[in-house]
C-alpha positions as CSV (number, residue, x, y, z in Angstrom):
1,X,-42.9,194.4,187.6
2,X,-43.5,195.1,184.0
3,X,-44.6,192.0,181.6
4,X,-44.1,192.4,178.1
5,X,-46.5,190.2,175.8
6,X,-46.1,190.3,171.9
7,X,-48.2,188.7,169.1
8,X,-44.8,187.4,167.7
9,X,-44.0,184.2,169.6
10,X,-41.5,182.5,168.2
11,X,-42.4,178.6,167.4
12,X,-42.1,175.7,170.8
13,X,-38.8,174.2,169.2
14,X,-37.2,177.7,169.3
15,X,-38.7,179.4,172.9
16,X,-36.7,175.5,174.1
17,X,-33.7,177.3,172.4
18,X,-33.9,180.2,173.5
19,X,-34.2,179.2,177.3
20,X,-31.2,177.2,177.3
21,X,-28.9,179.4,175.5
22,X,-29.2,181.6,179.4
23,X,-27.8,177.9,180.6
24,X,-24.9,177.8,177.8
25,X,-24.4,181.2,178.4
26,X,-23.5,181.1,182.0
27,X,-21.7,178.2,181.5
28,X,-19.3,179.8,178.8
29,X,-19.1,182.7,181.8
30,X,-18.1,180.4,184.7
31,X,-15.4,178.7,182.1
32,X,-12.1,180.0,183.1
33,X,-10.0,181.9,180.8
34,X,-7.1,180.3,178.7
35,X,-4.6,183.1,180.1
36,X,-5.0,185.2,183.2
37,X,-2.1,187.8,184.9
38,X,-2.1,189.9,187.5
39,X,0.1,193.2,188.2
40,X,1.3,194.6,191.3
41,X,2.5,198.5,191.0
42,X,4.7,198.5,193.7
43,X,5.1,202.6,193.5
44,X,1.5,203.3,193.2
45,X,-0.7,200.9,194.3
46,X,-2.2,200.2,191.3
47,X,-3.4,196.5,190.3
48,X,-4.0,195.4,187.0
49,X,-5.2,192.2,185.2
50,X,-4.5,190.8,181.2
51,X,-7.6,188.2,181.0
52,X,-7.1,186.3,177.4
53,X,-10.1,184.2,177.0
54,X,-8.3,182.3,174.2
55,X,-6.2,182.6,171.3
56,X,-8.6,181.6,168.7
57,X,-7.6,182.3,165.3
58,X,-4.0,182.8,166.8
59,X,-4.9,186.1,168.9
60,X,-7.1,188.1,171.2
61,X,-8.0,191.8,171.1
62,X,-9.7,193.9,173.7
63,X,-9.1,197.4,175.1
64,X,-7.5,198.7,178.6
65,X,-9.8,200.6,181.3
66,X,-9.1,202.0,184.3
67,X,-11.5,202.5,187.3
68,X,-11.0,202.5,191.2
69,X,-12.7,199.2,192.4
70,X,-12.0,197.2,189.0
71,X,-11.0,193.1,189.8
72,X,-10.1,190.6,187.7
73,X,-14.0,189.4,188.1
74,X,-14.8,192.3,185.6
75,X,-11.9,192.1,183.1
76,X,-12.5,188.4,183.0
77,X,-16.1,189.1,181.8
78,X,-15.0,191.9,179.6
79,X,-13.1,189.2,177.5
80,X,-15.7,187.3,177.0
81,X,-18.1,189.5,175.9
82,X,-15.1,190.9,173.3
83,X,-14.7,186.7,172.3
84,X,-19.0,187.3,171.8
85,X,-18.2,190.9,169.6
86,X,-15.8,189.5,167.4
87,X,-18.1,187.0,166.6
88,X,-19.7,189.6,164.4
89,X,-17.2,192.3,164.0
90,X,-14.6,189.9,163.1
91,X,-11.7,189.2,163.1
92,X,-12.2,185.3,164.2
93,X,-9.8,186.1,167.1
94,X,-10.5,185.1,171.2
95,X,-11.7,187.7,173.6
96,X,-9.1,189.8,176.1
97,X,-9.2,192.8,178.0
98,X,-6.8,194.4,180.5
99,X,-7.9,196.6,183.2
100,X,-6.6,198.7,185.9
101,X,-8.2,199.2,189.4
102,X,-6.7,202.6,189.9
103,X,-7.8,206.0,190.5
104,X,-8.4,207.4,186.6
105,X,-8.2,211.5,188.0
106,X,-4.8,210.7,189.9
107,X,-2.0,212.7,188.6
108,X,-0.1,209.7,188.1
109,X,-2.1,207.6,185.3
110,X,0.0,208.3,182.6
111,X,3.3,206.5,184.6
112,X,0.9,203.6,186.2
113,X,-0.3,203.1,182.3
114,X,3.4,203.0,181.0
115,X,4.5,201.0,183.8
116,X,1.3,198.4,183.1
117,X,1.8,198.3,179.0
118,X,5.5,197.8,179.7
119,X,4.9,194.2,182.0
120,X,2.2,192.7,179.3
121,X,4.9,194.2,176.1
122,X,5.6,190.3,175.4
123,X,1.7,189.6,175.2
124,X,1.2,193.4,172.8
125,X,4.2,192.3,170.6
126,X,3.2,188.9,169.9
127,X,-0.7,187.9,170.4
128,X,-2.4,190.5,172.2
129,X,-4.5,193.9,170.6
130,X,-5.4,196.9,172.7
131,X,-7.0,200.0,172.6
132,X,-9.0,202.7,174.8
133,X,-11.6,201.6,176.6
134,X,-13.6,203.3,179.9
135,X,-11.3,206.2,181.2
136,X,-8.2,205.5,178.7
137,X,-8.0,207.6,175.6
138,X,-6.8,205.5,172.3
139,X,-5.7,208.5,170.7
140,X,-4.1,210.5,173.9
141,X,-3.2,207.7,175.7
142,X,-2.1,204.5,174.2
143,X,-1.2,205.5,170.8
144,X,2.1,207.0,172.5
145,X,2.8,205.2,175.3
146,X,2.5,202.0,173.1
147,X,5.1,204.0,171.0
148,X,7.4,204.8,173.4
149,X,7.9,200.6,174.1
150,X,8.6,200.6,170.3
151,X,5.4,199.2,169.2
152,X,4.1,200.6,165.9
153,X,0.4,200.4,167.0
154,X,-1.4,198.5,169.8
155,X,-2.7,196.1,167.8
156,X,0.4,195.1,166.8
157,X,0.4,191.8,168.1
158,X,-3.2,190.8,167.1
159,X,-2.0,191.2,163.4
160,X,1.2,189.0,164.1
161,X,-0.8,186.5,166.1
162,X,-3.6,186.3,164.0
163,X,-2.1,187.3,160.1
164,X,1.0,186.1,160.7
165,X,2.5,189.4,159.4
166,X,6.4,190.2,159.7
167,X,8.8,193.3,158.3
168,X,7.6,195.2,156.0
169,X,4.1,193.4,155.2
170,X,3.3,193.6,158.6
171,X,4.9,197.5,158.9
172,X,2.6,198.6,155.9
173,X,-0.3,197.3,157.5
174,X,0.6,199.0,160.9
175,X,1.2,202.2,159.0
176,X,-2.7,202.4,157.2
177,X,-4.0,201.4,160.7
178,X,-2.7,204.5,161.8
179,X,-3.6,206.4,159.5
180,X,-7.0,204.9,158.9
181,X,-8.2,205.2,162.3
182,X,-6.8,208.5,163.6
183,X,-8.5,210.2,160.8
184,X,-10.7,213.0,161.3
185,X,-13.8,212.1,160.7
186,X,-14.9,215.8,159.2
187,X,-18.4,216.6,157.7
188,X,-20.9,215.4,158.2
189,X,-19.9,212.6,160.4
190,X,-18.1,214.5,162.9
191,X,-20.6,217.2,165.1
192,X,-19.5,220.4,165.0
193,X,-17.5,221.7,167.3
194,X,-15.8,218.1,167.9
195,X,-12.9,217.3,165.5
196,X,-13.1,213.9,166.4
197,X,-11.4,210.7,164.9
198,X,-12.6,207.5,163.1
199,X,-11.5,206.3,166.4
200,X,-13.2,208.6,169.1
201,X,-16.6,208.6,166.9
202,X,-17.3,205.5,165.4
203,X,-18.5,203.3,168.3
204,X,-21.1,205.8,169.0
205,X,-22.1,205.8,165.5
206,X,-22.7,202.0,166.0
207,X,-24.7,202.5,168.7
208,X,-26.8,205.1,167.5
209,X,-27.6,202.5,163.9
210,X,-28.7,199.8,166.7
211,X,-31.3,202.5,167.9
212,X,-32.8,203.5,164.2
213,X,-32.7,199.8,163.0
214,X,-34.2,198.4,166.3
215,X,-36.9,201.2,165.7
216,X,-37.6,200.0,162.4
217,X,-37.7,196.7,163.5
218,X,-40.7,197.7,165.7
219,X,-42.4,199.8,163.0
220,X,-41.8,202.5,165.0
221,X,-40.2,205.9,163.4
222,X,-36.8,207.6,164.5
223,X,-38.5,211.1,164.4
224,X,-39.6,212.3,167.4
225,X,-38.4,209.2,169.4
226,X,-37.8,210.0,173.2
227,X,-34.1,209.2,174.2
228,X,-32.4,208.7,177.5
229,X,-29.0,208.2,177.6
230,X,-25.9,207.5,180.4
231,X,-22.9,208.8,179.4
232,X,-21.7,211.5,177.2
233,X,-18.0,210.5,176.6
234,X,-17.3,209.1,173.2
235,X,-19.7,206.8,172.8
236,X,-22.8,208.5,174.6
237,X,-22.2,212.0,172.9
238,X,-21.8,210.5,169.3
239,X,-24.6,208.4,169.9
240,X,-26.7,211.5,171.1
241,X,-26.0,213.6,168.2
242,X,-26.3,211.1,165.4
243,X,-29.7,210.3,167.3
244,X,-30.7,213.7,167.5
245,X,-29.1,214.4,163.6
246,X,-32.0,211.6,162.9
247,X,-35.2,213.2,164.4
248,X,-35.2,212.0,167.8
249,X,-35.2,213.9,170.8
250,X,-32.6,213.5,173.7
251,X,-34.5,214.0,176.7
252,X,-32.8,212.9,179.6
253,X,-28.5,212.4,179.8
254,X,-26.8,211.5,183.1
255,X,-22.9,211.1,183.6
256,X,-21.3,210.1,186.7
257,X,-21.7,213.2,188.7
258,X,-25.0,214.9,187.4
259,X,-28.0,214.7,185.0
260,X,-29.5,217.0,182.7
261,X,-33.5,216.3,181.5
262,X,-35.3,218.4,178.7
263,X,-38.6,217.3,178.8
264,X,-39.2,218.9,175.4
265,X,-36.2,216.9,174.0
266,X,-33.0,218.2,173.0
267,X,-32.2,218.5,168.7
268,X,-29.9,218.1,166.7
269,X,-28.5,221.5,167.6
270,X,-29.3,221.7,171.1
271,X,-26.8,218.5,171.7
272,X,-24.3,219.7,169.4
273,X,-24.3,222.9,171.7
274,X,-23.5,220.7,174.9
275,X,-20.7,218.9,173.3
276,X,-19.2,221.8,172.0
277,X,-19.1,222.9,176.1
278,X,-18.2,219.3,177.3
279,X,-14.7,219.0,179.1
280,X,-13.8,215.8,178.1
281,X,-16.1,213.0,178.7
282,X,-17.9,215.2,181.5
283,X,-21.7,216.6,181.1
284,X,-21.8,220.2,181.2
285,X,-24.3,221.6,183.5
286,X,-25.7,224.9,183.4
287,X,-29.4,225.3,184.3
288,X,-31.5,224.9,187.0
289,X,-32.7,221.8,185.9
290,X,-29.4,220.1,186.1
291,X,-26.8,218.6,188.3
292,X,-28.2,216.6,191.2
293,X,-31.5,217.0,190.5
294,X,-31.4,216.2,187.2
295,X,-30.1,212.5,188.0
296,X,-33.2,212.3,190.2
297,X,-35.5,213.5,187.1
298,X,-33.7,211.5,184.7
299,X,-35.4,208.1,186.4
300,X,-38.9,210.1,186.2
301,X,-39.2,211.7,182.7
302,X,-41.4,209.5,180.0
303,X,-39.1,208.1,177.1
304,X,-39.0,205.5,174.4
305,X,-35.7,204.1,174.3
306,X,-32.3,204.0,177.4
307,X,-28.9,203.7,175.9
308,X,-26.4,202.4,178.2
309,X,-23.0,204.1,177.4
310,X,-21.0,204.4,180.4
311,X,-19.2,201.8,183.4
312,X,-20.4,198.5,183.5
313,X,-22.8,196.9,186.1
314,X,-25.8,200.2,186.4
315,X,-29.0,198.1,184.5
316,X,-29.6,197.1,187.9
317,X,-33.2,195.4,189.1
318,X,-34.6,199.0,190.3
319,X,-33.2,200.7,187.5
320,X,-35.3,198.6,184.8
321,X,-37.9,198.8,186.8
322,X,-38.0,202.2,186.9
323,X,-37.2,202.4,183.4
324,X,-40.3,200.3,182.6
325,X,-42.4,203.1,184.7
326,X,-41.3,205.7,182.2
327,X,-42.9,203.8,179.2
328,X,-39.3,202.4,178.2
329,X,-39.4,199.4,176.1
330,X,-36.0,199.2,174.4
331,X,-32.7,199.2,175.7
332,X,-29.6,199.3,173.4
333,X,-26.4,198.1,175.3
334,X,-23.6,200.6,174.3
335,X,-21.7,200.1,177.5
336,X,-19.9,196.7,177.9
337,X,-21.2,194.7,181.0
338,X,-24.4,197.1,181.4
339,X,-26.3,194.6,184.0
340,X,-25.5,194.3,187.7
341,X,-25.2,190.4,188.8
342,X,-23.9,188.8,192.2
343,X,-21.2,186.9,190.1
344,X,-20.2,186.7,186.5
345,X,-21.8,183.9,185.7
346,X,-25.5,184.9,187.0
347,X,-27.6,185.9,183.8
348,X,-30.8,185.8,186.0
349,X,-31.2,189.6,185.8
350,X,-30.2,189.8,182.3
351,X,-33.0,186.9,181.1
352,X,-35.6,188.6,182.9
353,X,-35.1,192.1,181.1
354,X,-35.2,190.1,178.2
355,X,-38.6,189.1,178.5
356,X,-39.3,192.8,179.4
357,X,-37.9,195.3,176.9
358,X,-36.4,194.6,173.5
359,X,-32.5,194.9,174.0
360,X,-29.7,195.2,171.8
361,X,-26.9,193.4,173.0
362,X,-24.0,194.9,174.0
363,X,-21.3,192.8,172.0
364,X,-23.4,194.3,168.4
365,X,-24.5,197.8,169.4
366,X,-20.9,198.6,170.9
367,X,-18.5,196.8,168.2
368,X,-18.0,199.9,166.0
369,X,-14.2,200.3,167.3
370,X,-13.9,196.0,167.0
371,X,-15.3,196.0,163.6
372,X,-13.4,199.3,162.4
373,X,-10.1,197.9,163.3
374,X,-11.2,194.3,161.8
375,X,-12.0,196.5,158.4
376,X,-8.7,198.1,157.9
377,X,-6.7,195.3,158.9
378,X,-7.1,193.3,156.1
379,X,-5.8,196.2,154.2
380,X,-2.1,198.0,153.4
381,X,-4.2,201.2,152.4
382,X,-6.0,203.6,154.5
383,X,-10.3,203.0,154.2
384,X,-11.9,206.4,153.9
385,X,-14.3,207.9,156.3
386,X,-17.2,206.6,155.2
387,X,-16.0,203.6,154.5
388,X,-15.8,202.8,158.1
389,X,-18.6,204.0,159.2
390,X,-21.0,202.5,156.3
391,X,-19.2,199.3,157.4
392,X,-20.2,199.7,161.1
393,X,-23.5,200.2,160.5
394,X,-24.4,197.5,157.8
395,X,-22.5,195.1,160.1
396,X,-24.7,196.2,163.6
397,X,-28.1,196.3,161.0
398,X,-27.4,192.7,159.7
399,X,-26.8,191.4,163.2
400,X,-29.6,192.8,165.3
401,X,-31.9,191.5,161.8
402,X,-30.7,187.6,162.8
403,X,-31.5,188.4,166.3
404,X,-34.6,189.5,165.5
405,X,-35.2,186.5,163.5
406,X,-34.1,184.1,165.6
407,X,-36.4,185.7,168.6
408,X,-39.7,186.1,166.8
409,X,-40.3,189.5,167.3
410,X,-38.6,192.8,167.8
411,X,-40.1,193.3,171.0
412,X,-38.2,190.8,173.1
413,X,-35.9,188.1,173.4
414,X,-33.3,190.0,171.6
415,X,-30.5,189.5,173.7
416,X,-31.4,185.3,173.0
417,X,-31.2,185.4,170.0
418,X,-28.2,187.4,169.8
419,X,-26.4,185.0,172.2
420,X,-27.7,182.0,170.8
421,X,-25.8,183.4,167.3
422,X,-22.7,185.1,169.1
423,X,-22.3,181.3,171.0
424,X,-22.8,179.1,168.0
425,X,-20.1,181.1,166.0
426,X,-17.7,180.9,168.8
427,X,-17.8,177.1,168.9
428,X,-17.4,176.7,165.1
429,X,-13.6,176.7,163.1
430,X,-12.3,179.9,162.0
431,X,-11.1,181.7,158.8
């Protein structure tokens, strides 16, 4: 097992603090939802669960996934940790996610999705925002199906719930959400090659601040920093190339199905180069050094820094340690749920790592899509490009600075102090 020992302890008073926000923390896990439903798709077979943690502040937001094996286990979690991300992002909303356990490659996702937004319309009309999440496409996917049931925009009912908008207020709002979000995000934000939205590229760009700034944290320079990351959808390819677009080098990325590891690193252009061949959220592989055996290398080659950015539940025991092997000693959480447990409510894995590796929570490093839509909601016009994204990135930099602060040190006990904030906030009144 790797230790981790740093000069910056933080004081007795605050390592008791830190220790019992794991016992708060599992005890805000085990608590039971306000709101739970569960779907039946007679003509597919599909099942699929709306978990609203609570309605605080009047609504709940969280996105829709899709994955064979999903339970209501997982989208129960999921809600929490989006109650934990809004802490930060904002708005001061409750936590909610809906998932589907169905096959996301079947020929009939688009009819199980329609059928699914169509039995929680009452929940998307009134208190309830959605959006894309793992295997459902915001822009592809939602946008129009959402449409189609009359909806002016998924998050629709999070702006009623929450704003108390109606008519035309509420309409104009709608409108620059739209418009604000599906964006392109154009030069020099969007990599070439990718004509990518606010909406497709902004979590990644989160994610990729969370790296730099937990770099800088350390004293430790961007340039020339060795990356590994899983997944290369959305938020694992824009994290790559505004990584790479910084100095580092991408040396190992893995998808479901294959791996790919350049020793040497890959730059700016080299990622830009497999992005420009990926097939939607799919890692391209065409050298010798890929495909199977590269997932095998990827848990060999030295590197600096793992960036989670794909299902929920792989930081598992062997995997960390493994990762600790390769000299890792940072892991930024751009995938919700990263860490395997035995039930939602078991942290024990999780407060371990902490003590281990310096890691960025997952409810800061993946709220650039939360924060984004928390941005332009408080507004009738359209926020520019870099708008957004200069948001997203001062909001993840000022949050994983507190953490920092409230652990001691940059070198562990992140994830404490980030929970010990995201839980305080939670418990307090809201705007």
């Amino acid at each position: 097992m790797l230790t981790t020992e740093t000069k910056d302890t933080p004081p007795a008073g605050r390592q008791r603090t830190l220790r019992d926000v794991w016992h708060r923390y599992a005890r805000y896990l085990a608590t039971p939802p306000e709101t739970a439903i569960e779907w039946n798709d007679a003509e597919s077979g599909a099942r699929g669960w709306l978990a609203l943690n609570s309605l605080r502040g009047g609504a709940a937001g969280g996105g829709t996934r899709m994955r064979s094996g999903l339970g209501r286990d997982e989208v129960v979690y999921l809600a929490k940790v989006m109650e934990l991300k809004f802490a930060f992002s904002g708005p001061p909303i409750g936590g909610a996610k809906s998932g589907i356990a169905f096959d996301p490659s079947d020929p009939r996702k688009e009819e199980v999705l329609g059928r699914w937004f169509t039995a929680i319309n009452p929940y998307l009309r009134s208190v309830y925002g959605t959006a894309g999440d793992l295997n459902v496409d915001e822009s592809r996917e939602v946008l129009p199906i959402c449409g189609r049931l009359g909806l002016a925009h998924p998050q629709e009912g999070a702006l009623r719930g929450h704003y108390r908008l109606d008519g035309e207020a509420l309409a104009r709002r709608l409108r620059a959400m739209t418009e604000g979000m599906e964006q392109k995000a154009g030069s020099p934000f969007s990599p070439a090659g990718w004509n990518g939205s606010v909406s497709d590229l902004v979590t990644g760009y989160g994610v990729a601040s969370a790296a730099k700034r937990l770099l800088e944290l350390q004293g430790r320079s961007v340039e020339g920093a060795r990356v590994l990351i899983e997944g290369f959808g959305c938020v694992g390819g824009g994290a790559a190339h505004y990584l790479a677009e910084a100095g580092a080098r991408i040396v190992g990325i893995v998808d479901v199905a294959n791996g790919l590891v350049v020793p040497e690193g890959l730059d700016a252009k080299g990622v830009g180069e497999l992005l420009a061949r990926r097939t939607r959220t799919e890692l391209p592989v065409s050298s010798a050094e890929a495909g199977q055996e590269g997932l095998a290398a990827f848990r060999r080659v030295p590197a600096d820094i793992f960036i989670t950015a794909a299902a929920s539940g792989t930081l598992t025991a062997e995997a960390l340690d493994q990762m600790g092997d390769q000299g890792v000693r940072a892991i930024v959480c751009g995938s919700n749920l990263p860490f395997a447990s035995v039930c939602p409510e078991d942290t024990a894995l999780q407060a371990d790592a902490d003590t281990r590796f310096a890691i960025v929570a997952d409810f800061i490093a993946n709220l650039g899509a939360a924060h984004a839509f928390a941005f332009q909601m408080q507004r009738d016009d359209p926020a520019s490009v870099s708008e957004f994204f200069d948001a997203v990135a001062s909001t993840v930099e000022g949050a994983l600075d507190e953490a920092a602060q409230r652990a001691g040190s940059a070198e562990c006990r992140l994830l404490a102090g980030a929970l010990d904030m995201a839980l305080e906030r939670i418990s307090g009144p809201t705007a």
